[in-house]
C-alpha positions as YAML, in Angstrom:
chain: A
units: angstrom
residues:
- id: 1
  name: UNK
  ca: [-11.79, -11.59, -7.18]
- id: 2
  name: UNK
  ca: [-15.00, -9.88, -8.49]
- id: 3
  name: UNK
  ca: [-14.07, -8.37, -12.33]
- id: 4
  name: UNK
  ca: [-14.14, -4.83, -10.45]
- id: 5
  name: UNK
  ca: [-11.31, -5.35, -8.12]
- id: 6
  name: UNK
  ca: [-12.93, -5.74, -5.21]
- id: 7
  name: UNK
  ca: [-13.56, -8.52, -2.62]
- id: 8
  name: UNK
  ca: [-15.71, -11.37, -2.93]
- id: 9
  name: UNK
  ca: [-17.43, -11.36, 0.59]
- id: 10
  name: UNK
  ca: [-16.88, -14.80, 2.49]
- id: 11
  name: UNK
  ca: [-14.09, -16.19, -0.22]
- id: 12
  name: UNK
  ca: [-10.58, -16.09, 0.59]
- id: 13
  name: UNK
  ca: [-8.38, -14.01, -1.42]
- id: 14
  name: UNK
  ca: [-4.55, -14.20, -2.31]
- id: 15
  name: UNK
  ca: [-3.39, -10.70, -2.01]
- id: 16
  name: UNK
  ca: [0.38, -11.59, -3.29]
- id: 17
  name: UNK
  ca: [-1.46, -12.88, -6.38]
- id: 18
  name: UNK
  ca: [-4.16, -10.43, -6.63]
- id: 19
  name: UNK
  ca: [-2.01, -7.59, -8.15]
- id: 20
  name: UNK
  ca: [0.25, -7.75, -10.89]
- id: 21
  name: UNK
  ca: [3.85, -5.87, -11.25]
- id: 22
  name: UNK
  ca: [4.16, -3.85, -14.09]
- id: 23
  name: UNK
  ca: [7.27, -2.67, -15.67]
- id: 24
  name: UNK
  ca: [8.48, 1.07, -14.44]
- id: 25
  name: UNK
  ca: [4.35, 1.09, -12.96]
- id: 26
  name: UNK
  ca: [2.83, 1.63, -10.20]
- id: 27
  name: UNK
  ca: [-0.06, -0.70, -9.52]
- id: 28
  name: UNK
  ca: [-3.15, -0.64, -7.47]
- id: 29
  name: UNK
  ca: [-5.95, -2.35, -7.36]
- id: 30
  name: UNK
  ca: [-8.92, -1.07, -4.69]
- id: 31
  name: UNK
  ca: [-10.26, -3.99, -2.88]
- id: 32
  name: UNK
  ca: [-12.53, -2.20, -0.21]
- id: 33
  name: UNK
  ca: [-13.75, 1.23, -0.23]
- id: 34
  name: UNK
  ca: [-16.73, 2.34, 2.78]
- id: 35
  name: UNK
  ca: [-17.12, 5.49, 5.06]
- id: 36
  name: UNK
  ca: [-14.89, 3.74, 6.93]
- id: 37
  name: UNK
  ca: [-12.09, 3.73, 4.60]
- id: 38
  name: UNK
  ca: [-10.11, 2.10, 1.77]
- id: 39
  name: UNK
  ca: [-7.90, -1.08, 1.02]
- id: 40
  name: UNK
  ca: [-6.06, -0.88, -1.90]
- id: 41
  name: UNK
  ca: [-3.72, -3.77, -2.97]
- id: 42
  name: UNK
  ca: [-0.02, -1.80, -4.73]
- id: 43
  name: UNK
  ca: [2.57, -3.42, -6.98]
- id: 44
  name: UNK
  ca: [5.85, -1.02, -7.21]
- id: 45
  name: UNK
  ca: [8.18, -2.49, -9.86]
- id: 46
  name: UNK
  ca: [11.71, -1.20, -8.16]
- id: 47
  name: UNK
  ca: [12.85, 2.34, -8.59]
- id: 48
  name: UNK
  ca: [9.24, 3.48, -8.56]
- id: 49
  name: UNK
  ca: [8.12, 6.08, -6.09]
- id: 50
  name: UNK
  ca: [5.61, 8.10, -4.39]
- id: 51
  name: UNK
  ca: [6.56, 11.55, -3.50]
- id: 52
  name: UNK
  ca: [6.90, 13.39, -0.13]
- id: 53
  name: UNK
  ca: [2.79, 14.20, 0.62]
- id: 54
  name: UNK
  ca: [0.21, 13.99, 3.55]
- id: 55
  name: UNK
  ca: [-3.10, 12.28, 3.97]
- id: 56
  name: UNK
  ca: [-6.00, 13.91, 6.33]
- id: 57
  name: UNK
  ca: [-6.49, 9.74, 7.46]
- id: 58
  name: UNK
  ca: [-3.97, 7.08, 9.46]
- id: 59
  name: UNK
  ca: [-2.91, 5.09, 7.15]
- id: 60
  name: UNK
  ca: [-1.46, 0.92, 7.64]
- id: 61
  name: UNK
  ca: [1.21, 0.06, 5.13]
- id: 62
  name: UNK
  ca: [1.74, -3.86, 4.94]
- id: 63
  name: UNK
  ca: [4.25, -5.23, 2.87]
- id: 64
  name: UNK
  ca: [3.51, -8.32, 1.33]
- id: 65
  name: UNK
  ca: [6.53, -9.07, -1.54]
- id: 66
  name: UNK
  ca: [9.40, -7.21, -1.49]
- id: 67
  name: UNK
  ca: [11.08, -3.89, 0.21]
- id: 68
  name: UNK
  ca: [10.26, -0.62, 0.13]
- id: 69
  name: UNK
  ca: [12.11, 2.70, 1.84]
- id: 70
  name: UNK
  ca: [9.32, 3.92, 3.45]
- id: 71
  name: UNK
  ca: [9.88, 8.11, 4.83]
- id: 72
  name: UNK
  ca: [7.58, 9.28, 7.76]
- id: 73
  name: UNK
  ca: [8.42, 12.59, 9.26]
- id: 74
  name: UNK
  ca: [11.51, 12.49, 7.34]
- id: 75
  name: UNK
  ca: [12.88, 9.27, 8.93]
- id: 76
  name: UNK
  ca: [13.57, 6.45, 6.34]
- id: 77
  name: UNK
  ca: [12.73, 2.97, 6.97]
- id: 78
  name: UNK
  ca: [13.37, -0.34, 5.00]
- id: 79
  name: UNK
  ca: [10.38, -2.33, 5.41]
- id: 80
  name: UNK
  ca: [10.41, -5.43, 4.10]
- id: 81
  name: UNK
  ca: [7.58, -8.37, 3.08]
- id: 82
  name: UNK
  ca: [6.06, -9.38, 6.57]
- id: 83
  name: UNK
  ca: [6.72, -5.94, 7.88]
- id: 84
  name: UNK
  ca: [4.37, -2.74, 8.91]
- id: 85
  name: UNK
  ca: [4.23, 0.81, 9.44]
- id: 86
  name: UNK
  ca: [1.68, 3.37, 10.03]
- id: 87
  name: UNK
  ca: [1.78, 6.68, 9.07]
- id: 88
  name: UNK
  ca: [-0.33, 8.80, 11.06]
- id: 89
  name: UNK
  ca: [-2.41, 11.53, 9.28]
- id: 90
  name: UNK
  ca: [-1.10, 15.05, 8.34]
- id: 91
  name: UNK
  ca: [2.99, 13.80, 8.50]
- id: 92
  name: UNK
  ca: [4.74, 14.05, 5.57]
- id: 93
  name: UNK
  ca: [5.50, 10.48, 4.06]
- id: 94
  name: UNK
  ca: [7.05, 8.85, 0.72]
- id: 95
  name: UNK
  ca: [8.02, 5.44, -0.39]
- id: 96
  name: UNK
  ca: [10.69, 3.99, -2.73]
- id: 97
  name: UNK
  ca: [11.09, 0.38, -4.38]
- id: 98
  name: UNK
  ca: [14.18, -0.50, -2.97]
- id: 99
  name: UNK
  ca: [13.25, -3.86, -4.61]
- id: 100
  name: UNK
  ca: [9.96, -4.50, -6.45]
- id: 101
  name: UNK
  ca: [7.27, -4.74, -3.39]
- id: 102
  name: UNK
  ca: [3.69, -5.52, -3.17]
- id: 103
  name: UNK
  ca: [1.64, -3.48, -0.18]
- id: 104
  name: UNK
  ca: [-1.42, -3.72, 1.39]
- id: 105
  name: UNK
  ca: [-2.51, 0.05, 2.27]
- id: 106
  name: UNK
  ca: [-5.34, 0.48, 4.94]
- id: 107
  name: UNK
  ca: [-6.55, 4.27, 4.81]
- id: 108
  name: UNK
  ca: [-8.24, 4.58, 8.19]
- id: 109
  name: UNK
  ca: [-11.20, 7.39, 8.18]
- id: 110
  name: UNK
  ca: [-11.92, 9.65, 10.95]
- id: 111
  name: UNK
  ca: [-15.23, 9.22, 12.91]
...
């Protein structure tokens, strides 16, 4: 990893490793950000949340340590590491730490 966060182009990254849980925090840590869109890297230490909101942009939730409850539409989910779920743009969607849980979150821009 670069000092800023973001990828080193052509080097393999850990992304389990490349964010760090922090006590009742919320983590992130941007690793790609174009016209295209963002990929930010999020450590949720459990019992940590994001509230109900939308986006304007698809968005790709991977979970790579962990489980979250993840709401889209209003319909929980328990995703767990090795699981995905998109959440299309302009629904409603939250997530909880059901455990602590590491996510890879791919905004997806609009052409």
């Amino acid at each position: 990893m670069q000092k800023s966060g973001k990828l080193n182009p052509g080097k393999p990254t850990g992304l389990v490793e490349a964010v760090a849980y922090g006590e009742g925090a919320v983590v992130s840590r941007t690793l790609v950000q174009n016209t295209a869109g963002t990929v930010t890297l999020f450590a949720f230490d459990k019992g940590q949340e994001l509230s109900e909101h939308t986006a304007p942009f698809d968005a790709l939730v991977q979970v790579l340590d962990g489980e979250a409850r993840i709401s889209v539409g209003g319909k929980p989910h328990a995703v767990a590491a090795g699981e995905a779920i998109l959440m299309p743009a302009n629904v409603p969607h939250a997530l909880r730490a059901t455990k602590r849980f590491k996510m890879l979150l791919t905004m997806l821009r609009a052409a």
